[in-house]
C-alpha positions as CSV (number, residue, x, y, z in Angstrom):
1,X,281.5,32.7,132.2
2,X,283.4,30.9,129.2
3,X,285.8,32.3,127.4
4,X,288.5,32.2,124.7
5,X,291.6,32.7,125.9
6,X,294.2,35.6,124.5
7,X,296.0,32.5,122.1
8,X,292.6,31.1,120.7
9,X,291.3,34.9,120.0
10,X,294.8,35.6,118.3
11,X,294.3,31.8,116.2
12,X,290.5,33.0,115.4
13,X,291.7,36.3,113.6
14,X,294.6,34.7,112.1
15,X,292.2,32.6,110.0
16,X,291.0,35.4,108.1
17,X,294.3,36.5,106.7
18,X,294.4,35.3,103.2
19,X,297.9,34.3,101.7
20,X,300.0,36.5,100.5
21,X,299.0,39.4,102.6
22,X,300.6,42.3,103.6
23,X,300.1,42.8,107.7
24,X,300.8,44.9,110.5
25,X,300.3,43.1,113.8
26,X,300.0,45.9,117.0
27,X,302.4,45.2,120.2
28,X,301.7,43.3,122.2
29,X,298.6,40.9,122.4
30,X,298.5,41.1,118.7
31,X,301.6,40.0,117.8
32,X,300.6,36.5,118.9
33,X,298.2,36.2,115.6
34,X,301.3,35.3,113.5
35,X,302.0,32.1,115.4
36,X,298.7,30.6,113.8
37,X,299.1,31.1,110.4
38,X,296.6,28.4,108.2
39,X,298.5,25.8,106.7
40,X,299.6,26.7,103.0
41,X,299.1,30.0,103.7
42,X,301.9,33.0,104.4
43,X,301.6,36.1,105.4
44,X,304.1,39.2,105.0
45,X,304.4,41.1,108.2
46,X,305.5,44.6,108.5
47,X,306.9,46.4,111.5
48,X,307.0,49.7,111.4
49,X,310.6,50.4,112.4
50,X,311.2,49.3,109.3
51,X,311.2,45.5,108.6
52,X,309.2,43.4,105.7
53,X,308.5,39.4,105.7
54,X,310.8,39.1,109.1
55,X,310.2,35.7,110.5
56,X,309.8,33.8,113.7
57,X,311.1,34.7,117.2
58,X,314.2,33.2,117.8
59,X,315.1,29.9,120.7
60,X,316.2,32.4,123.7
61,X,319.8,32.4,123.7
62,X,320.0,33.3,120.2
63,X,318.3,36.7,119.8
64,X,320.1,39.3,117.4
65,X,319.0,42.7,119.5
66,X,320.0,44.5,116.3
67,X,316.8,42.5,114.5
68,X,313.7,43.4,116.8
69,X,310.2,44.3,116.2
70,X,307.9,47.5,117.0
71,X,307.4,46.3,120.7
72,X,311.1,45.3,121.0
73,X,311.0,41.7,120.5
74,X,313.7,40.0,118.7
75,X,312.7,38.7,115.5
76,X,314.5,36.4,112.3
77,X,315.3,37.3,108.9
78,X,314.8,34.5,106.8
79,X,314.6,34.7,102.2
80,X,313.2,37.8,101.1
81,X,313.4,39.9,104.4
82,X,313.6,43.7,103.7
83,X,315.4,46.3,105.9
84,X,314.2,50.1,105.2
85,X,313.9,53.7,106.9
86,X,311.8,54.0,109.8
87,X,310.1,57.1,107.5
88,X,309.5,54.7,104.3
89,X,307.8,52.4,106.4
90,X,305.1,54.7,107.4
91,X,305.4,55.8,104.1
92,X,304.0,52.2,103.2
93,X,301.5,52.5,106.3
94,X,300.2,56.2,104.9
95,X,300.7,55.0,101.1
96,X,298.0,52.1,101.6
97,X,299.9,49.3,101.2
98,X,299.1,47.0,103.9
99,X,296.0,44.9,103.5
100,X,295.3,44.5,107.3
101,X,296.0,45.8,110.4
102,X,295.1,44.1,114.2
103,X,295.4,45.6,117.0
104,X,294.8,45.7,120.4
105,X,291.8,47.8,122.2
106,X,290.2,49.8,125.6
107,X,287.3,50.4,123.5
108,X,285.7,50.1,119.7
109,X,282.2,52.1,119.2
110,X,279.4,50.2,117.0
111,X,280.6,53.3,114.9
112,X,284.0,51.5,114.7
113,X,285.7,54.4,116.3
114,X,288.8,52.9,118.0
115,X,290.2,54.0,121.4
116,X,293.5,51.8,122.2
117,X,296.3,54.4,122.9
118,X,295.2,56.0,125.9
119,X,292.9,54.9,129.0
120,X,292.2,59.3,129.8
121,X,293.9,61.9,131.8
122,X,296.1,59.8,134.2
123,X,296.7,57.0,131.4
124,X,300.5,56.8,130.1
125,X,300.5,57.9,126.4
126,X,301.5,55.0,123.9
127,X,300.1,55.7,120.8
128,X,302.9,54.7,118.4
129,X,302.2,54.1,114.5
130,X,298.5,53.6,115.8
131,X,296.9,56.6,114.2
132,X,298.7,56.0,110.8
133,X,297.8,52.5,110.9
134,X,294.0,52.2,111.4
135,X,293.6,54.9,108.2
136,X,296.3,53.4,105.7
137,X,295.5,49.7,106.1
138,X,293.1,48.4,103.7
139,X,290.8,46.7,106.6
140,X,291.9,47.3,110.4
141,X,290.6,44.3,113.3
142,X,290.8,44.6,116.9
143,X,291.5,41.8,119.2
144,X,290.1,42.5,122.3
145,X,288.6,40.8,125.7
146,X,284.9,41.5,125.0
147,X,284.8,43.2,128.3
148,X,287.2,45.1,130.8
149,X,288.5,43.5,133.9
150,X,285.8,44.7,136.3
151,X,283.5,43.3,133.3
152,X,282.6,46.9,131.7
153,X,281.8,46.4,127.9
154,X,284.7,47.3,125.5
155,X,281.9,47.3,122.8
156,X,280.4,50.2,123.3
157,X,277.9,52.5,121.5
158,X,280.2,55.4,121.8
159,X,284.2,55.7,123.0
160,X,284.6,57.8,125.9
161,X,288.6,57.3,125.5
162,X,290.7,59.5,123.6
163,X,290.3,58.2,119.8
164,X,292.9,56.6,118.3
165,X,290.7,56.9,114.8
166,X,287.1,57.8,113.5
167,X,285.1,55.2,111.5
168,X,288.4,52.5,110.9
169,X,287.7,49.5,112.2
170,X,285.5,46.9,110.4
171,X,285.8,43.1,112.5
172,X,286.1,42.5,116.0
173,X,287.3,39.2,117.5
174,X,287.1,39.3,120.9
175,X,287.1,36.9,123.9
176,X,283.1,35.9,123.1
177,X,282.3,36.3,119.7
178,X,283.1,38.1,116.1
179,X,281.3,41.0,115.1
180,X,281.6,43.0,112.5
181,X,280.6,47.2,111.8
182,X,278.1,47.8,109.2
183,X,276.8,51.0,109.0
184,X,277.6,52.2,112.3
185,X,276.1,48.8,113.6
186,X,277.5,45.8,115.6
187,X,276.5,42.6,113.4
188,X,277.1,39.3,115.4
189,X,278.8,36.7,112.8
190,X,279.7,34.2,115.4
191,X,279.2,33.0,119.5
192,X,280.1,31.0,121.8
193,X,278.2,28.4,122.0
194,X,277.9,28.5,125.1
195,X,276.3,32.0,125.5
196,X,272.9,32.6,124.5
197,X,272.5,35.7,122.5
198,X,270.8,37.3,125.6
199,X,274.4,37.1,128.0
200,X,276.2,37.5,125.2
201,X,274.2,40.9,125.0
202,X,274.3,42.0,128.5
203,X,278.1,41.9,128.3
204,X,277.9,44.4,125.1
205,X,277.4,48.2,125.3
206,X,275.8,48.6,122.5
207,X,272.8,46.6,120.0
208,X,274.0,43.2,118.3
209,X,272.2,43.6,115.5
210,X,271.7,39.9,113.7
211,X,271.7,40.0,110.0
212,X,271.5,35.7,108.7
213,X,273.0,32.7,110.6
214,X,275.4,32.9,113.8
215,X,277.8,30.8,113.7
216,X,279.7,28.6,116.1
217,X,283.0,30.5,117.3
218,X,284.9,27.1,118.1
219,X,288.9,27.2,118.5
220,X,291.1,24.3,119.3
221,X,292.9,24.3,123.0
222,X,295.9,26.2,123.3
């Protein structure tokens, strides 16, 4: 079955950022969207332990631990990098003063109910600035495999994971397509081309509701 991989999911959803934007990238898998930034375009990221516009991840060797991210990844301070209180960044999550949030996800509900902290009862807790996150950002995406590794849908019509928040998340970009939530429906904007709308269906837990063209989801190799 193709595929994108994990890099051309995180290129995908980093073309959507528009310059100038204020983002929050979730640890891990997400964090790889600010490697594809558009050319001429520059997005401010925010951590929130408390960093603003940090930059690139530094040649190993010359990590600063002092300077790290969320997930605990050593990051760079380059012009115009901003050092605050772990409180007055989630004051800027909880203030709504991020335009976007991506993160990761178990499960998203054609709802957009998000499920990405914990996988149930024997799951280890990790919920970090999650729940703040998917209610102060201005739009909040997941970047997600479009199915599990035993090839259960992660699109689903309802979560059956703890929620991480109700009614948050508007774009998908997962490993087969981009959807968006409209209404409590999943609306396919783009597909493989590879897939036929049918496959692409029977990998999806809920209706792909088609509202104009699909287009193309094409990346390059990387």
């Amino acid at each position: 079955m193709p595929k994108l991989s994990n890099n051309q999911i995180a290129w995908r959803a980093a073309q959507d950022i528009h310059d100038g934007a204020y983002v929050n990238l979730g640890i891990g898998f997400p964090e790889k969207v600010a490697q594809y930034q558009p050319l001429g375009r520059e997005a401010i990221f925010h951590t929130e332990n408390g960093i603003l516009n940090f930059g690139e991840s530094p040649a190993p060797g010359y990590e600063d631990w002092d300077v790290i991210n969320a997930g605990k990844k050593a990051v760079t301070i380059k012009p115009g990098t901003a050092f605050f209180h772990h409180a007055d960044s989630f004051a800027m999550v909880r203030g709504g003063h991020l335009d976007v949030a991506i993160l990761g996800a178990y499960e998203v509900a054609e709802t957009g109910d998000l499920a990405n902290w914990s996988t149930g009862p024997r799951g280890v807790p990790a919920v970090g600035g999650a729940m703040d996150l998917v209610h102060g950002a201005k739009r909040v995406a997941v970047i997600t495999d479009h199915v599990t590794k035993d090839r259960k849908p992660k699109l689903v019509q309802r979560c059956s994971l703890p929620l991480t928040g109700v009614a948050c998340v508007t774009r998908v970009y997962s490993s087969h397509a981009v959807i968006d939530i409209v209404e409590g429906h999943f609306v396919l904007r783009e597909k493989l081309p590879e897939l036929s709308y049918d496959e692409l269906q029977a990998l999806t837990g809920a209706t792909l509701h088609v509202n104009g063209p699909v287009a193309d989801l094409i990346a390059p190799e990387l």
